[in-house]
C-alpha positions as CSV (number, residue, x, y, z in Angstrom):
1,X,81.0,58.5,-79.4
2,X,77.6,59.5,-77.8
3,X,77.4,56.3,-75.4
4,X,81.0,57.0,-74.6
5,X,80.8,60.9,-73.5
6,X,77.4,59.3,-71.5
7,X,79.9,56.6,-69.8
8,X,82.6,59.2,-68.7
9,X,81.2,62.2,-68.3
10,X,80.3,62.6,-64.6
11,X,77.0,65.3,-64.7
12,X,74.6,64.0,-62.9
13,X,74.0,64.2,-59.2
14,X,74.5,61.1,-57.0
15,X,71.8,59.1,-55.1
16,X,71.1,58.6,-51.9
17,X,72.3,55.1,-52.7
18,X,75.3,56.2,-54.3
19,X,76.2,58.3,-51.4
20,X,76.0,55.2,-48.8
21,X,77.7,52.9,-50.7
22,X,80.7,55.4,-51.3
23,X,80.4,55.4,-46.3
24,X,80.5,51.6,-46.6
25,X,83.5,51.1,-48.7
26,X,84.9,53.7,-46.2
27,X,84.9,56.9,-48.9
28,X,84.4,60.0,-46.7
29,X,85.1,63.2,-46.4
30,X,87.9,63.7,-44.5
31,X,89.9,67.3,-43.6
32,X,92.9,66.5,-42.0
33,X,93.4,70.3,-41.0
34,X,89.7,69.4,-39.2
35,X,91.5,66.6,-37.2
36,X,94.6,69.2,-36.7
37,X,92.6,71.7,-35.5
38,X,90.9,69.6,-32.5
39,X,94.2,68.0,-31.0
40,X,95.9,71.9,-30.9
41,X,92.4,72.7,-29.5
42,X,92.2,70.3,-26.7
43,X,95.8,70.7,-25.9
44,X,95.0,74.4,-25.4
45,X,92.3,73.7,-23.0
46,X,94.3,71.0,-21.3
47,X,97.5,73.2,-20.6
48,X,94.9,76.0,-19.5
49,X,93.2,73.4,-17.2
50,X,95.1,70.7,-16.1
51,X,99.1,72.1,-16.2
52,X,98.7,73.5,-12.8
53,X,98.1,70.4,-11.5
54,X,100.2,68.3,-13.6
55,X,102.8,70.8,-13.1
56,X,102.4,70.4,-9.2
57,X,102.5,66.5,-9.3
58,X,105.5,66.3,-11.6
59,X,107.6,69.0,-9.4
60,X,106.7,67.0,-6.5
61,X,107.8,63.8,-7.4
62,X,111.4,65.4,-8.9
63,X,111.5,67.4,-5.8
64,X,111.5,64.5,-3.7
65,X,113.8,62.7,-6.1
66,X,116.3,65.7,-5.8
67,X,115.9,65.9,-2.2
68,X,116.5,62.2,-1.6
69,X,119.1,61.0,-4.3
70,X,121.8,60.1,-1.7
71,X,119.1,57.5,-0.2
72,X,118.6,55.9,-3.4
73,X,119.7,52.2,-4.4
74,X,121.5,51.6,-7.4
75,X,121.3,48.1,-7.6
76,X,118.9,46.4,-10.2
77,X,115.9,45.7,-8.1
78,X,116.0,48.8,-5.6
79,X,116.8,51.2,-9.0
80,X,113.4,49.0,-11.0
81,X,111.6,49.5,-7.9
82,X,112.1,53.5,-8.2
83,X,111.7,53.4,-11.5
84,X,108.3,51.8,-11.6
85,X,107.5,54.1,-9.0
86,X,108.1,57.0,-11.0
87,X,106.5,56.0,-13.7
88,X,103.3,55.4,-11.8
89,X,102.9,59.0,-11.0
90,X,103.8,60.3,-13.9
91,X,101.3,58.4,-15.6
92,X,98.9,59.7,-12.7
93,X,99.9,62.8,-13.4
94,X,99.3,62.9,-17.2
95,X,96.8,60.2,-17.4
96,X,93.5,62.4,-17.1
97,X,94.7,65.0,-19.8
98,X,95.8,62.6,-22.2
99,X,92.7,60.8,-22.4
100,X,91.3,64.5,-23.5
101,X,93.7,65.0,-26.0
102,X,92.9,61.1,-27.6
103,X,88.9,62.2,-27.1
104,X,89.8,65.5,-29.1
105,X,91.4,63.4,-32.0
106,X,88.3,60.8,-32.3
107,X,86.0,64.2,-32.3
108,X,88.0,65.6,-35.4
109,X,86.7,62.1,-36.8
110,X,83.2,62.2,-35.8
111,X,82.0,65.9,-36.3
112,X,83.2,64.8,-40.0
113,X,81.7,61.8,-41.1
114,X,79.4,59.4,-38.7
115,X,82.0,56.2,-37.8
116,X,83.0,54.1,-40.6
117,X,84.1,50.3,-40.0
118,X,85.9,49.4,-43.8
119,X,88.5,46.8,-44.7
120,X,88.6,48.0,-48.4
121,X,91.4,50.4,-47.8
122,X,93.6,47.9,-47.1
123,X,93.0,45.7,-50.0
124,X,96.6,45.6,-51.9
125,X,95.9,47.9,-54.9
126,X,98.5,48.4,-58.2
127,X,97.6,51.9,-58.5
128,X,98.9,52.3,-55.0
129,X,102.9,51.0,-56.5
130,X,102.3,52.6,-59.9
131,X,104.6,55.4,-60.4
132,X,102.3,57.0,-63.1
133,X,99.3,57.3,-60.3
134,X,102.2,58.5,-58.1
135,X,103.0,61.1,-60.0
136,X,99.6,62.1,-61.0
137,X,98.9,61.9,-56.8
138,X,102.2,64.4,-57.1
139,X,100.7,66.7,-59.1
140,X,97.4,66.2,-58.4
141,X,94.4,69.4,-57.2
142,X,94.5,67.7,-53.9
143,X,98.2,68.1,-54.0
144,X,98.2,71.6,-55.0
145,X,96.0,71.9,-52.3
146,X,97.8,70.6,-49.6
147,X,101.0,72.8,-50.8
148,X,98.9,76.2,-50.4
149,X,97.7,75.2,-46.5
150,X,100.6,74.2,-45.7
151,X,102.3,77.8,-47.0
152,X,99.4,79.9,-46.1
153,X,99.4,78.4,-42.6
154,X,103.0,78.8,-42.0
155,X,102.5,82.9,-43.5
156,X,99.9,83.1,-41.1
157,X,101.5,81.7,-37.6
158,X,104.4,83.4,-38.5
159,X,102.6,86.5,-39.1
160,X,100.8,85.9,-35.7
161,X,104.0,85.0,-33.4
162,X,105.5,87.7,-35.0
163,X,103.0,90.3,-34.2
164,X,102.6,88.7,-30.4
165,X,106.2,88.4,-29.3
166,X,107.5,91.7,-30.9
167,X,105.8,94.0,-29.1
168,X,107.5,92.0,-26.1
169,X,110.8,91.7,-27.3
170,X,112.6,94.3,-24.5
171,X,110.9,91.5,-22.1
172,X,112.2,89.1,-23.4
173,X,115.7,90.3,-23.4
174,X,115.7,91.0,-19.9
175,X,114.5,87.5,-18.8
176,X,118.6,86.4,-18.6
177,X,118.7,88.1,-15.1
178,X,115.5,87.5,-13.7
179,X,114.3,84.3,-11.5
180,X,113.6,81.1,-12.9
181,X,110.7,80.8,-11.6
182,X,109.4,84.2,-12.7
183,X,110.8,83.5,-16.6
184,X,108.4,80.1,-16.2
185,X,105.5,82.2,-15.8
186,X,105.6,84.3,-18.4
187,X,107.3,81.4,-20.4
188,X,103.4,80.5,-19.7
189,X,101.9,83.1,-20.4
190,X,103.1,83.9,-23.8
191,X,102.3,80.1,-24.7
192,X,99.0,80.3,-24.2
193,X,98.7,83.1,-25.8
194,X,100.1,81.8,-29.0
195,X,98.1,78.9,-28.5
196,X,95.4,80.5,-28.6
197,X,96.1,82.7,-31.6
198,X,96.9,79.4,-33.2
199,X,93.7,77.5,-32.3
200,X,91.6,80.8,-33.8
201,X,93.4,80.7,-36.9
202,X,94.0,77.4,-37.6
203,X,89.5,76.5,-37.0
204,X,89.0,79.5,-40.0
205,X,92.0,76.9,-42.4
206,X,90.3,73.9,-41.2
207,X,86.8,75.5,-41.7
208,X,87.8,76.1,-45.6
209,X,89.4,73.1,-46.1
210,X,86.3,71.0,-45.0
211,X,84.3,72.7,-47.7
212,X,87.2,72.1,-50.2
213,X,87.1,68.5,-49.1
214,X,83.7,68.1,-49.1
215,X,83.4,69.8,-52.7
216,X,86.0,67.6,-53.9
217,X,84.1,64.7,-52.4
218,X,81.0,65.4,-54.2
219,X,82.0,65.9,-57.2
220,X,84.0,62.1,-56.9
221,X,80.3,61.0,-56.6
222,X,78.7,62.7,-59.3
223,X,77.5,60.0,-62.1
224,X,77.3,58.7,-65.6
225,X,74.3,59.0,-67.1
226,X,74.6,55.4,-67.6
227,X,75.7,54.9,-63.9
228,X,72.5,56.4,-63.2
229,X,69.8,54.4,-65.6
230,X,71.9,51.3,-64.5
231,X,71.3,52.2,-60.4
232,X,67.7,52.8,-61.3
233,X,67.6,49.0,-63.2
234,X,68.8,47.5,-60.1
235,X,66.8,49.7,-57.5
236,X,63.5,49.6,-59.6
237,X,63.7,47.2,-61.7
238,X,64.2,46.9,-65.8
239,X,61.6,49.8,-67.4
240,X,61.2,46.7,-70.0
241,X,60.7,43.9,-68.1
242,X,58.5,45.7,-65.8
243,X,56.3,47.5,-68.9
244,X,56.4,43.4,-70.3
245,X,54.8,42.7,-66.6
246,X,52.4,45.4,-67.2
247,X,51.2,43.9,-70.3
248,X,50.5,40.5,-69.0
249,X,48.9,41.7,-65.7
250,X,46.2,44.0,-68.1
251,X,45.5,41.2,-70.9
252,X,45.0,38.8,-67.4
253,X,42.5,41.5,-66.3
254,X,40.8,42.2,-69.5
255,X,40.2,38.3,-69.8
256,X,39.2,38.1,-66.4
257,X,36.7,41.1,-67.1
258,X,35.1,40.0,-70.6
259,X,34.8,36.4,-68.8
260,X,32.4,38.3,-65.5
261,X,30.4,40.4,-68.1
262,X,28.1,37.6,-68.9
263,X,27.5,37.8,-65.2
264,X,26.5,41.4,-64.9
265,X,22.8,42.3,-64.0
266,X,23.1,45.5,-66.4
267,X,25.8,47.3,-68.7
268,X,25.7,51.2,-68.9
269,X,27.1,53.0,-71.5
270,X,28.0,56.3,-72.7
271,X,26.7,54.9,-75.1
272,X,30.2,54.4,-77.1
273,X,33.4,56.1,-75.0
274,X,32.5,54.0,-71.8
275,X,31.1,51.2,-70.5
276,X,30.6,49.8,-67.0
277,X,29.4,46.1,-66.1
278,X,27.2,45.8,-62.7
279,X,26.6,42.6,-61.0
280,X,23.9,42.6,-58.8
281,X,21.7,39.9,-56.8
282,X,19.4,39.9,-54.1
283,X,21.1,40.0,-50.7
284,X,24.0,41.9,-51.8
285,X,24.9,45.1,-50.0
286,X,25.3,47.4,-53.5
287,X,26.0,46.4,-57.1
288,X,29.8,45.5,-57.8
289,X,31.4,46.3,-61.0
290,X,32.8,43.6,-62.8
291,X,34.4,45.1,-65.9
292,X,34.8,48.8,-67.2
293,X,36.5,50.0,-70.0
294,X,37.1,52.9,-72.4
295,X,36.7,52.8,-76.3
296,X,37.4,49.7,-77.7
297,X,37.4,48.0,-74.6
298,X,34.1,49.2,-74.0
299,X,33.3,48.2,-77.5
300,X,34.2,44.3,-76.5
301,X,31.8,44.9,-73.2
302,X,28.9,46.0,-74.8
303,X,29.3,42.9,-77.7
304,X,29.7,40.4,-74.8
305,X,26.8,41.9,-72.9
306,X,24.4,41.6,-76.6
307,X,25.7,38.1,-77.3
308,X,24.3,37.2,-73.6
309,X,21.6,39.0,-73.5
310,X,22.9,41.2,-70.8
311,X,20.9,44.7,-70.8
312,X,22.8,47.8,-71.9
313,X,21.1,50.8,-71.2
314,X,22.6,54.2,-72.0
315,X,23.1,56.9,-69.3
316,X,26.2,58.9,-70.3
317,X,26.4,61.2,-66.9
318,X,26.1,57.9,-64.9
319,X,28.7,55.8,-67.2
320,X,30.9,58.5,-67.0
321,X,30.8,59.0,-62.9
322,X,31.5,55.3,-62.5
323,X,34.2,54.5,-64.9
324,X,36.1,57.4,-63.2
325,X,35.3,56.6,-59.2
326,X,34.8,52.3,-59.1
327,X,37.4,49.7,-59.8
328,X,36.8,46.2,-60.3
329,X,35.7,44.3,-58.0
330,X,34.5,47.1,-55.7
331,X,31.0,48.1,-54.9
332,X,29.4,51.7,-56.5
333,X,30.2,54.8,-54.4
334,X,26.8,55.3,-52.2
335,X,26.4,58.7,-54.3
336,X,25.6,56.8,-57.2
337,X,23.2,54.2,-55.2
338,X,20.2,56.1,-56.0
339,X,20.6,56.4,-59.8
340,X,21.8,52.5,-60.2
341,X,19.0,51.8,-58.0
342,X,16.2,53.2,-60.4
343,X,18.4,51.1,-63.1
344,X,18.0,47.8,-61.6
345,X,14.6,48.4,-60.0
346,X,13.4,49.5,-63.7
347,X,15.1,46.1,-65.3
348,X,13.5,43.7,-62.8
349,X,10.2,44.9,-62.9
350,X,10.1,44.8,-67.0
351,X,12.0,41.1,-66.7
352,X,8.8,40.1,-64.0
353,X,6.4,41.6,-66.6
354,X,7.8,39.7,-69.5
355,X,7.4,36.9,-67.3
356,X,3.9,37.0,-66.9
């Protein structure tokens, strides 16, 4: 029951690693509402900056239609030639602004999630035909979700046309007997207007449902704690197989160091916690420590060092100093020249008495 509630039960916060794999496989977080929100955006700014001049093209081109439709041939190639013609400058017309609003759709994309190239979400899935995942879609938070935006944004545009056009309402009225051209303008005006109402109202829903989307994302990326210690296997390795590594790497040392003792010029203790094995020969820059150990490694030092005759001499300050600040293989720290210095110097010249 324990392993199971560890397997399900999504606590744990996600990776870093968790987090890219969930971009590759094309699992963002995505606010359609965000994406809404920049299309009614750059079509505001586009009818505020470009319909003058889209206006003008278009009028001028059905102007001179108008003005010219008894000159115009019917048959097929003269009518296709006219045709195509048109349809060039229209497309000149609304060429530039359309580019905007297909800009302002990629944006909605972008300020959301950095681009994402993924063939996963095309992959034919069962849960995708299964009425039971249907119906749990159907009924679904995210579906709940969607309902309230969609109410709460039709409440609120409604509330906003409402409160624009009313006060304008005797204006309106009387727009049956004024000039066309006159009832276009303010036909403008009140457009952008709403627009812009719109645009303001509609960034605050799209601001909330990013967070809501990007909670709901999240929380899809939380882990297992047996999601977790299985990412950390792979990432780090097996804790087991890298303790088992561990072990053979220190018994190859400890070997390695009990076989160099025999070598060492001196062996200072402290006199029973620590133990430190200096190799040192003329022409070298400093002694170099060749095994150290604590305990009963320093135990198996100093009984190396007596069964080859390798002086131990006891100097607990000193013993202490080096285990802590040399590793093997290294020379002594050049604060602790000096006191290995009188050491050695002391052990040569009672060897060279002996000797005589």
């Amino acid at each position: 029951m324990a392993e199971q509630d560890d397997d399900t039960e999504r606590s744990e916060e996600p990776t870093q690693k968790r987090l890219d794999e969930a971009l590759k496989r094309g699992d963002v977080v995505k606010s359609q509402e965000v994406n809404t929100w920049f299309i009614i955006a750059g079509a505001a700014l586009i009818l505020t900056s470009f319909s003058g001049s889209m206006g003008t093209g278009l009028t001028t081109t059905m102007r001179g239609l108008l003005a010219n439709s008894y000159a115009i041939r019917v048959d097929g190639r003269g009518f296709l030639a006219m045709l195509s013609r048109i349809g060039l400058e229209v497309i000149g017309a609304v060429a530039l602004p359309l580019l905007l609003l297909v800009l302002a759709a990629a944006a909605g994309s972008l300020v959301q999630h950095r681009l994402v190239w993924s063939a996963e979400s095309l992959i034919p899935r069962l849960s995708k035909i299964s009425p039971a995942a249907g119906l749990g879609r159907l009924f679904s938070k995210q579906a709940l979700a969607n309902f309230v935006k969609g109410l709460l944004k039709l409440l609120l545009i409604g509330a906003i046309m409402m409160a624009l056009l009313w006060p304008q309402r005797s204006r309106l009225e009387s727009l049956v007997s004024v000039d066309p051209l006159a009832v276009l303008t303010i036909a403008q005006s009140l457009s952008l207007d709403l627009l812009g109402a719109v645009v303001v109202v509609l960034a605050l829903i799209a601001a909330a449902d990013y967070l809501f989307q990007y909670r709901q994302w999240y929380e899809r990326q939380k882990m297992s704690q047996r999601e977790l210690k299985e990412e950390f296997k792979q990432s780090e390795g097996d804790p087991a197989i890298k303790a088992k590594i561990r072990q053979i790497r220190q018994s190859k040392m400890k070997k390695r160091m009990m076989a160099a003792v025999p070598k060492a010029a001196v062996v200072i203790t402290n006199p029973t916690h620590f133990a430190v094995a200096l190799q040192y020969e003329r022409g070298m820059n400093a002694p170099v420590c060749v095994a150290k150990g604590a305990d009963l490694i320093a135990l198996k030092i100093r009984e190396i060092a007596e069964a080859n005759n390798v002086p131990i001499m006891e100097n607990p300050p000193l013993a202490r100093a080096l285990h802590a600040t040399v590793e093997i293989d290294q020379e002594i720290p050049q604060e602790h020249y000096r006191a290995v210095a009188e050491i050695i110097g002391y052990l040569m010249r009672l060897r060279g008495a002996i000797r005589r």
